[in-house]
BALOBA-1460 file (C-alpha; in Angstrom, 3 decimals):
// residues 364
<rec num="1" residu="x" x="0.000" y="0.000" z="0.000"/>
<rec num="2" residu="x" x="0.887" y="3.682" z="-0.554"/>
<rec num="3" residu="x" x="0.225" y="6.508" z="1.801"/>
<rec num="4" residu="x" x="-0.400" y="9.726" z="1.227"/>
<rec num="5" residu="x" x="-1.085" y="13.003" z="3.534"/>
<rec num="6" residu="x" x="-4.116" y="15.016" z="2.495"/>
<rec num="7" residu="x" x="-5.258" y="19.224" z="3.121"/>
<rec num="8" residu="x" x="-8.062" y="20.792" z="2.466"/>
<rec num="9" residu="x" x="-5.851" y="23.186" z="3.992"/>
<rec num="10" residu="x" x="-8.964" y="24.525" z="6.127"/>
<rec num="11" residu="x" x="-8.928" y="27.927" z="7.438"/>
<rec num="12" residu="x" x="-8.479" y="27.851" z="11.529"/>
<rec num="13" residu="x" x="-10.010" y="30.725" z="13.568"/>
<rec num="14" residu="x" x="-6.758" y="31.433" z="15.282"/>
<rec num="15" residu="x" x="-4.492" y="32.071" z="12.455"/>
<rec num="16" residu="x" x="-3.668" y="34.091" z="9.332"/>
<rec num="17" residu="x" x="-3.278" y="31.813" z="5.828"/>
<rec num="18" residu="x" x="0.178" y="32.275" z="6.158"/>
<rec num="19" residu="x" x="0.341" y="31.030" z="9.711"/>
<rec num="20" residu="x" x="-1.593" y="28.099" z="8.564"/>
<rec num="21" residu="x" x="0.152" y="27.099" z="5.732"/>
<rec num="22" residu="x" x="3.567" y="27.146" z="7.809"/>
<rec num="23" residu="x" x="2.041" y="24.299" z="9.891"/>
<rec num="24" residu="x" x="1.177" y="22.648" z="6.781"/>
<rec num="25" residu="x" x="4.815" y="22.876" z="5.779"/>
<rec num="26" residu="x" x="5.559" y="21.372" z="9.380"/>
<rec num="27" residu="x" x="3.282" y="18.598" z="8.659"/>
<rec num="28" residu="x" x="4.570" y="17.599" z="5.349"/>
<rec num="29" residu="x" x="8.223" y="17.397" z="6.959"/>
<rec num="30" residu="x" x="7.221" y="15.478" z="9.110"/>
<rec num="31" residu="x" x="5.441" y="12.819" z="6.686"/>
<rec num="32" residu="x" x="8.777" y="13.099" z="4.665"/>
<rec num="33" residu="x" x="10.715" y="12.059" z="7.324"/>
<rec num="34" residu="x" x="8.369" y="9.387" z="8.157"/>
<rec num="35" residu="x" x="7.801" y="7.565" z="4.587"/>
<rec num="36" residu="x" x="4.472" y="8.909" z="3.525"/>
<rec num="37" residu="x" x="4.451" y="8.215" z="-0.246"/>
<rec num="38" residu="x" x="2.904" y="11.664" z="-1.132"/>
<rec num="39" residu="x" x="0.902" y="14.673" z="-0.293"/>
<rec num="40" residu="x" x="-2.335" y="16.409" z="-1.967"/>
<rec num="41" residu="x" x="-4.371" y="18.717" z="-1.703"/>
<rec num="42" residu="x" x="-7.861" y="20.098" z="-3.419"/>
<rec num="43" residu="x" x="-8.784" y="23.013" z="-5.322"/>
<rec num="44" residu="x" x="-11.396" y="25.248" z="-3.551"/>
<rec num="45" residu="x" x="-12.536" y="29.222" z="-3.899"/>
<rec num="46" residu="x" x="-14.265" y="32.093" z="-2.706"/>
<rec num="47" residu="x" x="-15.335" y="30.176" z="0.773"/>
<rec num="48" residu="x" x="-12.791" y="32.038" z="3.876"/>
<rec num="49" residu="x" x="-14.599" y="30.303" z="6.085"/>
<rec num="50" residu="x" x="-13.403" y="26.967" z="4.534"/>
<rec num="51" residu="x" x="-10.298" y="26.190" z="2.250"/>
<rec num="52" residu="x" x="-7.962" y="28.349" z="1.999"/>
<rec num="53" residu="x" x="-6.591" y="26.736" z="-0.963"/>
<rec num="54" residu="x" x="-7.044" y="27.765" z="-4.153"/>
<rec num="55" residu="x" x="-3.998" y="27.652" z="-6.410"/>
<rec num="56" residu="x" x="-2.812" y="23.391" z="-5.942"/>
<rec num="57" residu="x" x="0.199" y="24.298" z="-8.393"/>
<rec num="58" residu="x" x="1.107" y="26.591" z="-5.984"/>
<rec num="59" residu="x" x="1.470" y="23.912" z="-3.413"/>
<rec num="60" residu="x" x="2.752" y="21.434" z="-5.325"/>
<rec num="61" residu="x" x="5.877" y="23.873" z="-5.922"/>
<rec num="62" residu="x" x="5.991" y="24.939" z="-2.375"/>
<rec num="63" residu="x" x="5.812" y="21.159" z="-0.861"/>
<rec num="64" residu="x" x="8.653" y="19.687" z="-2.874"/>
<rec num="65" residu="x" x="10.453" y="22.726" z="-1.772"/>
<rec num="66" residu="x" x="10.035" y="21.928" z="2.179"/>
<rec num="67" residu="x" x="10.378" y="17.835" z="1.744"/>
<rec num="68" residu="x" x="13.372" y="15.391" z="-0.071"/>
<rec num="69" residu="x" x="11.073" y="12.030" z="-1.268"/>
<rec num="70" residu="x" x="7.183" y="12.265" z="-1.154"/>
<rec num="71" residu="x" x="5.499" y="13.394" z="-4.213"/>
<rec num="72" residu="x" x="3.252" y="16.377" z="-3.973"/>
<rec num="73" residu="x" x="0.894" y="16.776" z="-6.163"/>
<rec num="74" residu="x" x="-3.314" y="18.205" z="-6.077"/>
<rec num="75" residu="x" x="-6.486" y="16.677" z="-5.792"/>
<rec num="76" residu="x" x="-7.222" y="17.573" z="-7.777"/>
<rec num="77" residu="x" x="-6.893" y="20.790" z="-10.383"/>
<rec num="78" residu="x" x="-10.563" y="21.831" z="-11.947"/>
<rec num="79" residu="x" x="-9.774" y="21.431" z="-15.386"/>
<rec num="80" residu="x" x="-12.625" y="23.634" z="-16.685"/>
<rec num="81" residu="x" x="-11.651" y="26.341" z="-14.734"/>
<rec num="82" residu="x" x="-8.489" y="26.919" z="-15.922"/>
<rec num="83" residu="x" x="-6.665" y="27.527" z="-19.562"/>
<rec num="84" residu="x" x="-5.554" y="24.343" z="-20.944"/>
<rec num="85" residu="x" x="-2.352" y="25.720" z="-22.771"/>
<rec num="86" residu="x" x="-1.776" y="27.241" z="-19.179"/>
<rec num="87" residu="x" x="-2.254" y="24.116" z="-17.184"/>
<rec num="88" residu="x" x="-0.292" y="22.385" z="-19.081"/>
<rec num="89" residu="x" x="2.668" y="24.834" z="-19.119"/>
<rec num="90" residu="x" x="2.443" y="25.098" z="-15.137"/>
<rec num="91" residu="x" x="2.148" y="21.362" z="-14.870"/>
<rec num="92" residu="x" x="5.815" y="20.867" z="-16.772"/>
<rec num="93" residu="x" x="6.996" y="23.808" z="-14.908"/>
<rec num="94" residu="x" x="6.293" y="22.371" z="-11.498"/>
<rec num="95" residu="x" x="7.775" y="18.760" z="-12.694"/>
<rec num="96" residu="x" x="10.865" y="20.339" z="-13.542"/>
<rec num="97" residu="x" x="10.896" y="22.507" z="-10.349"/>
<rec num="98" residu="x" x="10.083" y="19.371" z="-8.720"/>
<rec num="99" residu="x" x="12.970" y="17.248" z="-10.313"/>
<rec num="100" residu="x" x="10.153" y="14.707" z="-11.278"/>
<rec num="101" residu="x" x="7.889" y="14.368" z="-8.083"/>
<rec num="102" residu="x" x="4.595" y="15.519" z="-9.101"/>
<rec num="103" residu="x" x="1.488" y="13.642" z="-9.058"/>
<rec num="104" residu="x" x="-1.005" y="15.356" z="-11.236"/>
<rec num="105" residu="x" x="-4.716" y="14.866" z="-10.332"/>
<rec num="106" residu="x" x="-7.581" y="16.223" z="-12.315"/>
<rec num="107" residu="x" x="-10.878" y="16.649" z="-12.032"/>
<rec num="108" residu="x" x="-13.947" y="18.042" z="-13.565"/>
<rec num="109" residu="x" x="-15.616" y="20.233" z="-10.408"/>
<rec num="110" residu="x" x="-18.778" y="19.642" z="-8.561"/>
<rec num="111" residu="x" x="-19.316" y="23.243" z="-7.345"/>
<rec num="112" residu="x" x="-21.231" y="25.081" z="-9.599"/>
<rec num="113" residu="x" x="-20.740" y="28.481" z="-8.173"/>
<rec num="114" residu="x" x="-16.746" y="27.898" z="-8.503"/>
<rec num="115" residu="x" x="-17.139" y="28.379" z="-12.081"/>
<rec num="116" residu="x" x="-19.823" y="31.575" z="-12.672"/>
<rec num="117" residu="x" x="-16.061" y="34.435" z="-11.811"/>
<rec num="118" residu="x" x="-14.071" y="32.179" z="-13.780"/>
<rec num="119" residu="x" x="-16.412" y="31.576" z="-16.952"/>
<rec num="120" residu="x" x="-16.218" y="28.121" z="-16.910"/>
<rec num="121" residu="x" x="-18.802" y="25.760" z="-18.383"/>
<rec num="122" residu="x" x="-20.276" y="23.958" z="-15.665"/>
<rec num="123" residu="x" x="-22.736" y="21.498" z="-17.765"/>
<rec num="124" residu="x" x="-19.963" y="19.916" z="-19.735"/>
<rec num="125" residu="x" x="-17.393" y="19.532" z="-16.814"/>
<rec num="126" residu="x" x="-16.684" y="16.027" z="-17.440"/>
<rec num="127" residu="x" x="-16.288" y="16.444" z="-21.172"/>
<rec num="128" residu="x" x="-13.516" y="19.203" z="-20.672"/>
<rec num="129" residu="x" x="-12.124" y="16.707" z="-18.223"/>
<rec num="130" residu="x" x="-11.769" y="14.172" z="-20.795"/>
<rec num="131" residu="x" x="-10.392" y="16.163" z="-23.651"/>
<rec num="132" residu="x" x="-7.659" y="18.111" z="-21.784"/>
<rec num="133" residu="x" x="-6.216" y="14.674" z="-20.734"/>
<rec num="134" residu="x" x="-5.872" y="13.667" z="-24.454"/>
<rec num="135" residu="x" x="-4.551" y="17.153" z="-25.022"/>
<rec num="136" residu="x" x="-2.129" y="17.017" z="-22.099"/>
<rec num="137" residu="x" x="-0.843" y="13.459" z="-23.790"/>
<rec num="138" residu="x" x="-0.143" y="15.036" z="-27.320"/>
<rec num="139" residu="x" x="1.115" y="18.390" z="-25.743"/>
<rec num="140" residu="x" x="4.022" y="16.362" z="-23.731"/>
<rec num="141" residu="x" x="4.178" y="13.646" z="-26.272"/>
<rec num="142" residu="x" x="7.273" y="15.001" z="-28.366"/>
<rec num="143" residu="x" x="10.482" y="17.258" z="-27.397"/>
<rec num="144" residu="x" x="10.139" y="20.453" z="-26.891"/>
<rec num="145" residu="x" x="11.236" y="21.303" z="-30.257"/>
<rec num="146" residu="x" x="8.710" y="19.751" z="-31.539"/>
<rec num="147" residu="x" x="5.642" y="21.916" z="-32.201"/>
<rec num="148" residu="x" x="2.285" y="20.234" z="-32.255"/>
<rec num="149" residu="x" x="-1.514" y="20.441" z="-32.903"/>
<rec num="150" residu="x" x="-4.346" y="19.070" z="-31.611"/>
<rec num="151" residu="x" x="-8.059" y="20.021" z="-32.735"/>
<rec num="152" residu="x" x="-11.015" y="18.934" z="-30.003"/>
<rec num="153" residu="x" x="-14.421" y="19.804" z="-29.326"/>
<rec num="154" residu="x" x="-13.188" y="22.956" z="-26.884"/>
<rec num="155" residu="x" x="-9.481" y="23.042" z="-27.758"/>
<rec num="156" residu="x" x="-7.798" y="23.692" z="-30.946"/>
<rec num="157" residu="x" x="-4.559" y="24.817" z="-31.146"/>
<rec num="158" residu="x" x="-1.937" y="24.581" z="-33.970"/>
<rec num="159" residu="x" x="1.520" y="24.426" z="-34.174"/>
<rec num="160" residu="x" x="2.499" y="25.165" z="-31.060"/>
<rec num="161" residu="x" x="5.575" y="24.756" z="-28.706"/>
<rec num="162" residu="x" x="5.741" y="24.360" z="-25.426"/>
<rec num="163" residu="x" x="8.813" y="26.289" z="-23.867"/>
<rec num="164" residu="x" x="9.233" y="23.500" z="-21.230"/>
<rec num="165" residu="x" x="8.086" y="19.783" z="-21.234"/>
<rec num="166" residu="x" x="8.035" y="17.720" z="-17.793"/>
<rec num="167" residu="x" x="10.849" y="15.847" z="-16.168"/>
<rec num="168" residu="x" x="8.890" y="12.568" z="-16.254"/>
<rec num="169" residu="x" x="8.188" y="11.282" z="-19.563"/>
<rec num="170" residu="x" x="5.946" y="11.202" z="-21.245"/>
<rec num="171" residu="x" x="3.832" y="13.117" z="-18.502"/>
<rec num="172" residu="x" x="3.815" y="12.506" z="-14.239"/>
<rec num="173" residu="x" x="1.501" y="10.200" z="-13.282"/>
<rec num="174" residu="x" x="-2.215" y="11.245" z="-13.851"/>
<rec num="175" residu="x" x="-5.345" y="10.479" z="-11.107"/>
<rec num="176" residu="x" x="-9.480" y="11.373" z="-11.429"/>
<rec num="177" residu="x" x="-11.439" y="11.070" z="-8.294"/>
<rec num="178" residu="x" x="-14.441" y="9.845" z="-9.588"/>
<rec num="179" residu="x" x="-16.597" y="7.359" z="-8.786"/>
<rec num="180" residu="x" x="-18.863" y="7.935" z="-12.312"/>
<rec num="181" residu="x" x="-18.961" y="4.721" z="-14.252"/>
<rec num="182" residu="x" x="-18.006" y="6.644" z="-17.381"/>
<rec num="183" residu="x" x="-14.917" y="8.316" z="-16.136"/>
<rec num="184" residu="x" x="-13.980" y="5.068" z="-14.507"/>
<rec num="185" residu="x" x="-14.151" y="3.627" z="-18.195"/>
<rec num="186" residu="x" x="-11.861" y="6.393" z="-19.838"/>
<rec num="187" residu="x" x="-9.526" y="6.347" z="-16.989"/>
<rec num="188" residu="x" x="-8.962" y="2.580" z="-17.736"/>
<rec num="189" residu="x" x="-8.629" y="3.222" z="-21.144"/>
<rec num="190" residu="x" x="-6.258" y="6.033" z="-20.451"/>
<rec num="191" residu="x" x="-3.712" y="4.594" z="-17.755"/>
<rec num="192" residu="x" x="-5.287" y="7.346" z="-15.338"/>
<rec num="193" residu="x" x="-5.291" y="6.453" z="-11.611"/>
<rec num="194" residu="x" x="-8.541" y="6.936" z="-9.633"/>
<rec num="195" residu="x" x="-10.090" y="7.000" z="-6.203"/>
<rec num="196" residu="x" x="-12.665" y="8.197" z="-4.203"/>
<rec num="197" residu="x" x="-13.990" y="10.080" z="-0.998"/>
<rec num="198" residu="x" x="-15.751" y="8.501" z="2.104"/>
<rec num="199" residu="x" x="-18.950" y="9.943" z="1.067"/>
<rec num="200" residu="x" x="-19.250" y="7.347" z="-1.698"/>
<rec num="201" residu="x" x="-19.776" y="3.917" z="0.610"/>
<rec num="202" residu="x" x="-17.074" y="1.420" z="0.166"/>
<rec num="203" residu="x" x="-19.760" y="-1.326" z="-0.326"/>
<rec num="204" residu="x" x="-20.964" y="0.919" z="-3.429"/>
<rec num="205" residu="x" x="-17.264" y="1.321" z="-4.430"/>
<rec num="206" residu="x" x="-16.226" y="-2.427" z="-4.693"/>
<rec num="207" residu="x" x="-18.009" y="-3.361" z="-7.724"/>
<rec num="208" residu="x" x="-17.276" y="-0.200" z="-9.890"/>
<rec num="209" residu="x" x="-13.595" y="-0.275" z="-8.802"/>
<rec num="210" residu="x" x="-13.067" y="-4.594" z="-9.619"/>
<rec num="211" residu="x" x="-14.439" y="-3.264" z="-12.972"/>
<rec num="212" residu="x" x="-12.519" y="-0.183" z="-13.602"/>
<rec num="213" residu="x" x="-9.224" y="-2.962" z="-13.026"/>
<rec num="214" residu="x" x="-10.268" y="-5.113" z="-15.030"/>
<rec num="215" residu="x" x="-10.745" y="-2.512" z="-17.893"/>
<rec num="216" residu="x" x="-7.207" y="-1.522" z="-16.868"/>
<rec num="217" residu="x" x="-5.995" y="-5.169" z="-17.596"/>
<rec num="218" residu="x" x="-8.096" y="-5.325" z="-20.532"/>
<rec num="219" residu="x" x="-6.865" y="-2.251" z="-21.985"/>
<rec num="220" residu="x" x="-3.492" y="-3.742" z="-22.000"/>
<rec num="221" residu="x" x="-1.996" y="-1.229" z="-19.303"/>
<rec num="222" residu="x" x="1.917" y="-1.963" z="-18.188"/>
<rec num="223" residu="x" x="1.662" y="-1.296" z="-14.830"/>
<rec num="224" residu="x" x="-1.376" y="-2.010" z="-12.288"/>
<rec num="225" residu="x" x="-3.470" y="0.910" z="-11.732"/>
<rec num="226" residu="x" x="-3.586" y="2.972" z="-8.143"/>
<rec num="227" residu="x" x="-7.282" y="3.566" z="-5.978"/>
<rec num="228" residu="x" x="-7.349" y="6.016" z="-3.523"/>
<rec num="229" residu="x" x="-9.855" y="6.708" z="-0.595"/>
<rec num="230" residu="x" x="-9.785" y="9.096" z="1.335"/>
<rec num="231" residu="x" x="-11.280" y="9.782" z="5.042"/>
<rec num="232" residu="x" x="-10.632" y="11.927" z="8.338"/>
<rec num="233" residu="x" x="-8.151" y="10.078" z="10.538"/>
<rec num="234" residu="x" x="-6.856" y="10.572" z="14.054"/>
<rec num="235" residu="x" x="-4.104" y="8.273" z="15.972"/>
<rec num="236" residu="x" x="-3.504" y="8.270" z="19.649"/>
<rec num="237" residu="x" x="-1.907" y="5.935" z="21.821"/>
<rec num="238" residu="x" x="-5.286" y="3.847" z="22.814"/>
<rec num="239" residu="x" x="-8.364" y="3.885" z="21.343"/>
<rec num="240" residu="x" x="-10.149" y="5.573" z="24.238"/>
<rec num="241" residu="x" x="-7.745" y="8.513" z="23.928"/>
<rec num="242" residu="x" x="-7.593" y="8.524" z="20.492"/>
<rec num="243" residu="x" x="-11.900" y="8.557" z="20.280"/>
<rec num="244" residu="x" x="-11.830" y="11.222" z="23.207"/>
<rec num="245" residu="x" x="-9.840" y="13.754" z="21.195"/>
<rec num="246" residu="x" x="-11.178" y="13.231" z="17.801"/>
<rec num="247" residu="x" x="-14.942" y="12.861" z="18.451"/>
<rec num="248" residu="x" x="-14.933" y="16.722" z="19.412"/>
<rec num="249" residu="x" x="-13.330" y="17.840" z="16.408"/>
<rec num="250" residu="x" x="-14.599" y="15.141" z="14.049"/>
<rec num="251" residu="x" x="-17.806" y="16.941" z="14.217"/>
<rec num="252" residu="x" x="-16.625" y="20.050" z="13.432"/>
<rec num="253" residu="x" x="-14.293" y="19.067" z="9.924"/>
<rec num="254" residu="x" x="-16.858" y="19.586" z="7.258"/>
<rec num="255" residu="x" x="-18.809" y="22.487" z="8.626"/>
<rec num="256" residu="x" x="-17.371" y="24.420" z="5.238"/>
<rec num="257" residu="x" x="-19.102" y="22.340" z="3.274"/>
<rec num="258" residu="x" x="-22.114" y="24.182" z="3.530"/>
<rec num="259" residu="x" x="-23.307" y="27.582" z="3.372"/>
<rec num="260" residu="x" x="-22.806" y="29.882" z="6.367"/>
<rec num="261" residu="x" x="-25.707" y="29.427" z="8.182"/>
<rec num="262" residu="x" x="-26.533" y="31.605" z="11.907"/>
<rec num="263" residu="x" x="-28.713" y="29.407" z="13.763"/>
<rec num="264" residu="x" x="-28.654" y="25.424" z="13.611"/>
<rec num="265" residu="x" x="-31.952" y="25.136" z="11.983"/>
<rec num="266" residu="x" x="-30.616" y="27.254" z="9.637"/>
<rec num="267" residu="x" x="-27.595" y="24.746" z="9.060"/>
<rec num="268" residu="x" x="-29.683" y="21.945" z="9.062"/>
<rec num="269" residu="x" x="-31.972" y="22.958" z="6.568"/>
<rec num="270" residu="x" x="-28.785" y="23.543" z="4.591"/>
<rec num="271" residu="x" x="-27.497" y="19.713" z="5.131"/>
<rec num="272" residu="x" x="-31.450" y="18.463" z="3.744"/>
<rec num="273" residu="x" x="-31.167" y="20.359" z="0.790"/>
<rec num="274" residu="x" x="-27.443" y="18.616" z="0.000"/>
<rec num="275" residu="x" x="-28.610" y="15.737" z="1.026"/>
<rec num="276" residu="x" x="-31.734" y="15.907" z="-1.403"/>
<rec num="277" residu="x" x="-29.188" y="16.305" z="-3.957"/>
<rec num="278" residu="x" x="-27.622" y="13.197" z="-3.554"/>
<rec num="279" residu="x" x="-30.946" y="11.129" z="-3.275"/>
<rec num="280" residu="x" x="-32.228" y="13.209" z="-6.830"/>
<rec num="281" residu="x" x="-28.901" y="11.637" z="-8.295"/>
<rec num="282" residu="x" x="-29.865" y="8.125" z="-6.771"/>
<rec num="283" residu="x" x="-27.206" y="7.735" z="-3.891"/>
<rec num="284" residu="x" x="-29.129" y="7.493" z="-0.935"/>
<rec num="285" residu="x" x="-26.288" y="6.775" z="1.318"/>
<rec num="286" residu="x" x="-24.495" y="9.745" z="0.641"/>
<rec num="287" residu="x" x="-27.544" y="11.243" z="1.552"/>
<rec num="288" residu="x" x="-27.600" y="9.597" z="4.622"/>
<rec num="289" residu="x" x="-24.117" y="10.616" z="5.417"/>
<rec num="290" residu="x" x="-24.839" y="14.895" z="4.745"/>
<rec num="291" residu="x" x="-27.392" y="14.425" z="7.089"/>
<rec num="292" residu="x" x="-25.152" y="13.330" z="9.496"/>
<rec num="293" residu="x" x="-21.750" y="15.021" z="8.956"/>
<rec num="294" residu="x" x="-21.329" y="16.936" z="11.382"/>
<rec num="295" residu="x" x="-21.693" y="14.640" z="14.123"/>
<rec num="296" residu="x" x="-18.505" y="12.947" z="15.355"/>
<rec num="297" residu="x" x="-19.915" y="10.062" z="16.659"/>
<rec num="298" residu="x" x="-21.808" y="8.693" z="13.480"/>
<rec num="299" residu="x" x="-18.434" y="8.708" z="11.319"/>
<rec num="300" residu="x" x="-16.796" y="7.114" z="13.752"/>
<rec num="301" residu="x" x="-19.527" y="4.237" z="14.308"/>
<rec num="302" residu="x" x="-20.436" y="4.108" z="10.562"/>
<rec num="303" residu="x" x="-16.373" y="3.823" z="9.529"/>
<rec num="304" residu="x" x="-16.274" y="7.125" z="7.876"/>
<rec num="305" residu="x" x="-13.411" y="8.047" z="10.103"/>
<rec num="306" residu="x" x="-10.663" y="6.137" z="11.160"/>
<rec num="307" residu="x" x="-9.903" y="6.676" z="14.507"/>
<rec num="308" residu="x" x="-7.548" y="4.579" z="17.455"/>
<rec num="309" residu="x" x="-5.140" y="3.162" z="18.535"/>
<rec num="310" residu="x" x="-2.000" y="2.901" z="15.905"/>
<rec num="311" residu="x" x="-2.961" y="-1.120" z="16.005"/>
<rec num="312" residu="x" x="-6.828" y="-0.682" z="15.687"/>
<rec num="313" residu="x" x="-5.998" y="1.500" z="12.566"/>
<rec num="314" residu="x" x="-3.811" y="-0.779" z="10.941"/>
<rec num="315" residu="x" x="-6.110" y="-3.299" z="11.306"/>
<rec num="316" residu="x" x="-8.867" y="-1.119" z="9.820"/>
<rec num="317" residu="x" x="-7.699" y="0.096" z="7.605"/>
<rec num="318" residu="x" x="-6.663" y="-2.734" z="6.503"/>
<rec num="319" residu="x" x="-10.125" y="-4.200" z="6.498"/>
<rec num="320" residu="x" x="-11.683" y="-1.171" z="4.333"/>
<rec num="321" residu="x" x="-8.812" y="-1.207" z="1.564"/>
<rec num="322" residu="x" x="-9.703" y="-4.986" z="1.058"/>
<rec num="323" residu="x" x="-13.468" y="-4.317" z="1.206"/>
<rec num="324" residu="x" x="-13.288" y="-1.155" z="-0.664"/>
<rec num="325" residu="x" x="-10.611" y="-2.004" z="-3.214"/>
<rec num="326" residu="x" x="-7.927" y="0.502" z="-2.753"/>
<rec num="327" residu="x" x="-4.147" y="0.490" z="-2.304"/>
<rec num="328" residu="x" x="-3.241" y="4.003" z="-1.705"/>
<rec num="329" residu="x" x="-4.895" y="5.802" z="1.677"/>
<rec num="330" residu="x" x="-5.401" y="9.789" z="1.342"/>
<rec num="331" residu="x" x="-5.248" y="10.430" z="5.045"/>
<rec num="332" residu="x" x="-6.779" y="14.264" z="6.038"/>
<rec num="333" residu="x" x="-5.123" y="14.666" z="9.747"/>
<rec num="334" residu="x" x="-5.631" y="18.389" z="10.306"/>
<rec num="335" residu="x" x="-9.406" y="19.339" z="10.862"/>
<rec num="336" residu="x" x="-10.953" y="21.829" z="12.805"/>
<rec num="337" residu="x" x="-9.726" y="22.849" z="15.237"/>
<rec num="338" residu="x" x="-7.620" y="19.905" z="16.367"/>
<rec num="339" residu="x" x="-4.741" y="21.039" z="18.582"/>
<rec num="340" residu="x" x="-1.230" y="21.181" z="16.710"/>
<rec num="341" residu="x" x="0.420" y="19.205" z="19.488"/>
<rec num="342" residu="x" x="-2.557" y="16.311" z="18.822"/>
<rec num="343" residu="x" x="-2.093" y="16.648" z="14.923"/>
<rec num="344" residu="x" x="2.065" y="15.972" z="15.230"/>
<rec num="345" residu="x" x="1.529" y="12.956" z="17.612"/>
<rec num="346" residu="x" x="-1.282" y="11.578" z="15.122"/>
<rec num="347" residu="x" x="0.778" y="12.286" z="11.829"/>
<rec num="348" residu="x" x="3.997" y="9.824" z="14.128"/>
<rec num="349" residu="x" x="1.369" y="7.297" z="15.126"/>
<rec num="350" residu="x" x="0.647" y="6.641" z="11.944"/>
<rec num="351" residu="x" x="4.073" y="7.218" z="9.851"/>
<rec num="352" residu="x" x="5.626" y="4.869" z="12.786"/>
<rec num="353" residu="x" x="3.371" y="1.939" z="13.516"/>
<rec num="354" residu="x" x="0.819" y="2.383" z="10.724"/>
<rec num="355" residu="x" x="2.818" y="2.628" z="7.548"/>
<rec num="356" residu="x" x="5.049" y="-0.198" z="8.366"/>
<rec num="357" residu="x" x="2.178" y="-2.535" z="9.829"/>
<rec num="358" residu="x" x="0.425" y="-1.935" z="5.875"/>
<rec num="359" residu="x" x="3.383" y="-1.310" z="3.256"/>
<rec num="360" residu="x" x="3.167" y="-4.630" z="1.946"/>
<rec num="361" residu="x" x="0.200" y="-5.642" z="1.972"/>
<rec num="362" residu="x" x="-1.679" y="-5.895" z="-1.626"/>
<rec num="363" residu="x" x="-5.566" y="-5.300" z="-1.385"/>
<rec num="364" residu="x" x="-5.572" y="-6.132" z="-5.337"/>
């Protein structure tokens, strides 16, 4: 298994953004000392109250710079929002920067009001996701002598040269979060890794993941293809200590998820009409689990959150990536308001016990 550290890089109450992105850069030394494979982190706007992280290139750059061996890399970029000649460009850029570290994930956005300041086309998301990875693999397919074309649906462009191509060739390693059937198929198809977030059930996940590898095999791929899930987690030296400390900030995580809201009817009402969104699309158990996010105690009980001893986690987590069919674990260990001293002694825990307890094990 592979293990990777994860950030919304949420905004704490306490400090400014650059205050909280220096403990950021003491967490990810910390995971580089320890062995973590990599380290990610989303794209989010316009919410202060939530992420403050809104330019993943940015990090990407700014991560290899403070660590020696894990790969740094976003989870993932919102294609449609950006200029494909410029993503690609900053991509190769940050490789290079990098010395070949980056991990380049992509996906097509499910926040509609992300894309109304940046003029990006919402409805065919998925589509734009699709076409800038085939433009991505002809842009970085030659030297960068070469000049090339390529004419798609939403981007034509002809004759044109790249200034700088990426240390890895042909292209760093590619991932989609997605748990669509569709993108699952093109990702196969495509060599692109996947994975997926705890609000898609494991028990849903296992079937559409044992296909999406064998489409990977079928598609004649050279090397087996990564899942990732990805979940809150919090390591202490017993399980009662370690469910003490995390059920009062589990609770709190994913309060930036939804609109600011004064009273708790008010945020309530805003969790039904999420959660109606989910059951409109057919996922009632994602439904289920907006209803219920912001109580500690149900992710916990439910398994939405790992949480224990270093021992209880291991065996876990072991447990989900053999139920749930993934080999790399996105672990999110700073949320809300959880004390820094708690967060450094979690991040060990697990680099220390957990890591070594799971490296070789092979859910697929």
């Amino acid at each position: 298994m592979q293990f990777a550290h994860f950030a919304h890089v949420w905004g704490k109450q306490d400090m400014t953004a650059g205050e909280r992105y220096a403990q950021l850069w003491r967490e990810l030394k910390l995971c580089d000392e320890l062995g973590f494979d990599q380290s990610f982190c989303v794209e989010h706007h316009f919410r202060p109250d939530e992420s403050w992280m809104s330019a993943p290139m940015l990090y990407a750059v700014a991560a290899g710079m403070q660590t020696k061996n894990l790969r740094p890399g976003c989870m993932g970029a919102i294609v449609p929002l950006h200029h494909p000649v410029r993503l690609v460009e900053e991509i190769a850029i940050a490789d290079q920067m990098l010395g070949g570290r980056l991990e380049v994930g992509l996906v097509g956005g499910i926040q509609p009001h992300y894309f109304g300041p940046f003029g990006g086309d919402f409805p065919n998301r998925r589509e734009k996701l699709k076409e800038f990875v085939r433009f991505l693999k002809v842009a970085y397919r030659d030297p960068a002598t070469t000049p090339f074309s390529f004419e798609g649906a939403s981007i034509s462009q002809k004759n044109l040269k790249l200034a700088v191509k990426p240390a890895q060739r042909p292209h760093p390693p590619l991932w989609i979060e997605t748990r669509d059937p569709e993108t699952l198929e093109f990702c196969a198809k495509e060599g692109v890794d996947a994975g997926y977030f705890f609000f898609f059930s494991r028990e849903a996940a296992r079937p559409r993941y044992l296909k999406f590898i064998e489409d990977w095999k079928k598609a004649g791929q050279a090397r087996k293809p990564r899942v990732a899930y990805c979940c809150l987690v919090y390591v202490d030296e017993t399980d009662e200590k370690a469910r003490a400390v995390a059920r009062r900030h589990f609770g709190h995580a994913y309060r930036g998820f939804f609109p600011a809201a004064e009273t708790d009817a008010e945020l309530r009402h805003h969790q039904r009409e999420h959660a109606e969104v989910f059951r409109q699309r057919g996922e009632p158990s994602a439904a289920e689990i907006v209803e219920n996010l912001l109580d500690g105690d149900y992710l916990v009980d439910k398994g939405l959150a790992l949480c224990g001893s270093p021992e209880t986690v291991a065996r876990t987590l072991r447990e989900w990536a053999e139920n749930g069919v993934f080999d790399v674990f996105f672990g999110e260990f700073n949320f809300a308001e959880l004390p820094e001293a708690d967060l450094m002694r979690s991040i060990r825990l697990f680099g220390e016990k957990v890591i070594p307890a799971l490296r070789d094990y092979e859910p697929f």
